[in-house]
N, C-alpha and C positions, 0 to 999 in steps of 0.2 A: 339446763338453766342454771340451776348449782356451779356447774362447772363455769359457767361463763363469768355470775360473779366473782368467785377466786379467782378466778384469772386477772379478771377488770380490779379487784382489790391487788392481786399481786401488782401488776401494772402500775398503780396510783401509786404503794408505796415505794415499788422502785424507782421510782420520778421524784418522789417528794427526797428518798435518800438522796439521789445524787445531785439534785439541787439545793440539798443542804449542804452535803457535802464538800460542793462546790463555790458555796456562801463563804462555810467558816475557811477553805482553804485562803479567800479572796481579804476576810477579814483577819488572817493570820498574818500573810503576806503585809498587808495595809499596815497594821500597827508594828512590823519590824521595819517596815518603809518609813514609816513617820519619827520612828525613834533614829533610826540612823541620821536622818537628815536633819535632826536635831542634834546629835555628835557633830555632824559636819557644820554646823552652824557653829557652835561652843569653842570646837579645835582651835578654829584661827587665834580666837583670843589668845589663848594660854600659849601656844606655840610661838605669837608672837611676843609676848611676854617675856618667855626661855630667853630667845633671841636676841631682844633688847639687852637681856640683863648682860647677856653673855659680850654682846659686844660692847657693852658701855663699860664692862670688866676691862677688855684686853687694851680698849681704848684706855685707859685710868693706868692700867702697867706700863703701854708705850709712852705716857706723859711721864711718868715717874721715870721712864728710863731714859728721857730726855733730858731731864730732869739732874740726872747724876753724874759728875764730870767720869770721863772714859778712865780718870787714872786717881782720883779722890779719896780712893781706900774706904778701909771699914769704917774710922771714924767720920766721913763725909757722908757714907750712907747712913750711918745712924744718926745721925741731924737731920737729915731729910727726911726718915720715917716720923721722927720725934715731932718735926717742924706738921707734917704730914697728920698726924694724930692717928687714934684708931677709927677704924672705918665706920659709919651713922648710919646707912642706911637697912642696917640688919643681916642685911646677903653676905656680904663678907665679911667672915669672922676676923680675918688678919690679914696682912700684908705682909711678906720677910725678902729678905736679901740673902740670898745663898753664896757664897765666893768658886774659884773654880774650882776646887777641891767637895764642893758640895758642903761644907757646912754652915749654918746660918751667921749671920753675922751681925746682923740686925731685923728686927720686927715691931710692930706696932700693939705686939701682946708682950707680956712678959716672956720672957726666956729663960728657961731652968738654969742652975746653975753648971750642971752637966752638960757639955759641949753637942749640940743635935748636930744629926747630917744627915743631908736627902740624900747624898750621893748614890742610896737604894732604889730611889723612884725611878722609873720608868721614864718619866716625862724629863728626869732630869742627864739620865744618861744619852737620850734620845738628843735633846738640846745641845748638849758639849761633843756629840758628831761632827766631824767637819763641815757635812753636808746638812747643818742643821734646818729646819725651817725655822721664822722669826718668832713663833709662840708655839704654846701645846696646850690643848686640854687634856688634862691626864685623866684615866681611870679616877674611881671612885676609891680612896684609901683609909685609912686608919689614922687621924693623924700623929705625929709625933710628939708634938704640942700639945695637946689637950685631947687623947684617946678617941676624940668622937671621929665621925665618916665625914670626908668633907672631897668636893670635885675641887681638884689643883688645877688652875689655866697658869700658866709659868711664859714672862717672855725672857728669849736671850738676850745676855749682856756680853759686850765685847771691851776690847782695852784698847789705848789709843791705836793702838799696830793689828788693831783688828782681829785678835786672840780673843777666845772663851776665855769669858773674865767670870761666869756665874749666871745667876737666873735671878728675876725677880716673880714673886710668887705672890696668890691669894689664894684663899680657903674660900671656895664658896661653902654654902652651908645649904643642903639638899632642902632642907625643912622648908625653911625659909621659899623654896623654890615654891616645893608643893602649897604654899600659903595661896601664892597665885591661882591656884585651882578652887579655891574654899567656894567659888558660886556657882564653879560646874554640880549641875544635881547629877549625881553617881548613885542614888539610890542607895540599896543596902550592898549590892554585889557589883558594882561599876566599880572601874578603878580609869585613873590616868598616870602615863605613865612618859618617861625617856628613858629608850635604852639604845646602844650603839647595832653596828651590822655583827658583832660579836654575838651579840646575844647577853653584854653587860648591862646589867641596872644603873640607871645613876638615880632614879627616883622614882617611886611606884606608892601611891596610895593603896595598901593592902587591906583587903576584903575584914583579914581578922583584925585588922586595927584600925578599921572606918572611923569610929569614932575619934581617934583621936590624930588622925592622919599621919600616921609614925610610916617611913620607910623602910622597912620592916626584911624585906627583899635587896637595900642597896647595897651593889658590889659584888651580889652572884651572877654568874653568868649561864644563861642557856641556850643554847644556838639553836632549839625548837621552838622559840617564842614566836606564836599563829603571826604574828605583826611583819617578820623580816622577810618572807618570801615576797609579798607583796610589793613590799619596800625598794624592794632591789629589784622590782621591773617598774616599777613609777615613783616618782617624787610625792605624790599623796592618791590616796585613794580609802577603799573600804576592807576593814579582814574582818574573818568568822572564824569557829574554831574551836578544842578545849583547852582552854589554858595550859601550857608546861610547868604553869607555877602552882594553882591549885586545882588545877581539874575544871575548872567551870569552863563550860561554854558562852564565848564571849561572843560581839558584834562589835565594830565601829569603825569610827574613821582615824587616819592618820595622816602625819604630814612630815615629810625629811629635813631637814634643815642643816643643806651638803655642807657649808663653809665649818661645823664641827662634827659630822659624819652623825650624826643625832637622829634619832626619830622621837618623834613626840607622839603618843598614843592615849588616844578615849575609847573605853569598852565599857559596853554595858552587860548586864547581866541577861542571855537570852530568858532565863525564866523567870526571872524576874518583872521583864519588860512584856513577857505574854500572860499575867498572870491574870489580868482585865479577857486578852482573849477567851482563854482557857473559860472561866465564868460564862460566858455571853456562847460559847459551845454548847 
């Protein structure tokens, strides 16, 4: 008789374990289901944001470049920036004109009095290629002008006979990017982010500088970052993972944005986002 109760007890409790068990797996699952699909909700915004700005950029360079007679010299560009003013809308910090030896020649910021030249830039030696394409967004740089990180998009300029004649150039200003994100709720460990198929930052709300949304990361590159495998087998979807930057395990969704080889990224914090589960365990 003994016996049969422990047994019928053992019994009970093994039932009741695995259907708890079974509960909290079911209410694990649910709350990383319902936060993701809230990244995926959030993403389109900001992404298209990026987007916009970026193309209303290159759009504003090819008007300027239209803008400039093919053979007008330096003094005819710096009337035009002058005419042009500096730029209103925050995102761009400057506008410059580089000639084809790469040095500046005019901008819409002041210009030290020692002679600058991109002629170092990547995007500018890339552009004065024969086989250039009409614009670049460049890497994320140092700028020359004014020490801070700024993303260069540069379009070619040519001379009446169809010669690299220089570049015209803007400064975006990363910050300014990240402002776009200010209503995604990241919590305390969420981050959003762009970075390229390199594995380069151009903006990342970083975990130790939440509060104050500083880019804190832009312009290193990691070619382990959880986001890029995904990336490069679909145009958007979901990644999980531990961060290559600080170690956290992340979740969320992304989205590519091929015409600047860009990925736009929402991650949230897994334990942070199970912290409600965890409890209710």
């Amino acid at each position: 008789m003994l016996l049969a109760i422990v047994l019928g007890w053992a019994v009970l409790i093994g039932t009741l374990a695995y259907f708890t068990e079974r509960d909290i797996d079911d209410d694990r699952a649910q709350t990383l289901e319902a936060a993701v699909q809230r990244a995926e909700t959030l993403l389109p915004l900001f992404g298209n944001s990026v987007q916009r700005a970026l193309d209303d950029t290159r759009l504003l360079l090819s008007a300027l470049q239209l803008a400039l007679e093919p053979d007008g010299g330096d003094a005819a560009a710096r009337e035009l920036l002058q005419r042009f003013g500096a730029p209103q809308d925050g995102m761009r910090q400057r506008i410059s004109i580089a000639d084809a030896r790469g040095r500046l020649i005019a901008s819409t910021a002041a210009l030290p009095a020692v002679s600058l030249s991109v002629a170092d830039r990547d995007y500018f030696q890339r552009l004065a290629a024969p086989d250039a394409p009409g614009w670049i967004l460049g890497k994320p740089v140092i700028s020359h002008v004014t020490d801070d990180w700024t993303i260069p998009l540069a379009v070619r300029r040519v001379d009446a006979d169809g010669r690299f004649a220089g570049v015209l150039i803007t400064a975006i200003d990363p910050q300014w990017l990240l402002v776009m994100a200010g209503s995604m709720d990241l919590g305390r460990t969420g981050t959003v982010a762009v970075v390229d198929f390199d594995g380069t930052v151009y903006l990342r709300r970083d975990i130790a500088r939440h509060q104050d949304g500083v880019a804190s990361t832009i312009g290193t590159t990691n070619p382990r970052l959880i986001v890029l495998e995904p990336a490069r087998s679909a145009p958007s979807g979901r990644f999980s993972g531990t961060s290559a930057l600080d170690g956290l395990r992340r979740f969320g969704s992304y989205r590519v944005l091929p015409q600047y080889g860009l990925i736009v990224a929402y991650g949230l914090g897994e334990a942070e986002v199970l912290t409600q589960h965890t409890q209710r365990a």
